[in-house]
N, C-alpha and C positions, 0 to 999 in steps of 0.2 A: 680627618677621622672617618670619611664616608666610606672611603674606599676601604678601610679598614675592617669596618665594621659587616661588611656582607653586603652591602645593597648594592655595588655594582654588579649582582649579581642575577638582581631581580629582573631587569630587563629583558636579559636571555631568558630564565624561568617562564616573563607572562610571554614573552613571546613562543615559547615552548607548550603551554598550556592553550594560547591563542589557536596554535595546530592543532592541538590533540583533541579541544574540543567544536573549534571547526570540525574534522573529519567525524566525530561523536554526533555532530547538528545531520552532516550529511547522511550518515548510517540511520539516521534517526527517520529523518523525510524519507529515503529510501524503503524502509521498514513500513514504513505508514502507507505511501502508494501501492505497497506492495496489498498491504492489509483493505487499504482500500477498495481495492482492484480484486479482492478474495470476496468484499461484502456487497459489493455490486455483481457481480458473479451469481453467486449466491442467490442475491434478489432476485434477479431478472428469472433463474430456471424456476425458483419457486414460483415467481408468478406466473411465468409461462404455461406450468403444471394447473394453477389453480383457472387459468383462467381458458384454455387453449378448449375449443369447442369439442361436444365428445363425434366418435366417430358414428355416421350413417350408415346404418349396412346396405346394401348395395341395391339398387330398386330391379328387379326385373319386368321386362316388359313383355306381355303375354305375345307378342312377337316374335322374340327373344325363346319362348320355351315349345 
């Protein structure tokens, strides 16, 4: 009566589902390094911005004029 009833069916199924949401896990980490990699980006020029010395204007030396 098993065979009957559908369940030999299910093995192909989870193993069917095993792929689809492997490849879903990997789009997923994918997506994430990706986002990562945009908020570390991100970071780093804002603080660059906040923190990067302001510029000197240029000294002249009474030598020089």
């Amino acid at each position: 009566m098993i065979g009957s009833s559908g369940m030999d069916k299910v093995p192909a199924f989870q193993a069917f589902v095993a792929v689809v949401s492997a490849d879903a896990q990997l789009n997923a980490v994918v997506i994430a390094l990706f986002a990562l990699a945009a908020v570390i980006a991100v970071t780093t020029i804002v603080y660059w911005r906040l923190t990067r010395p302001e510029k000197q204007p240029e000294r002249r030396d009474a030598a020089n004029e």
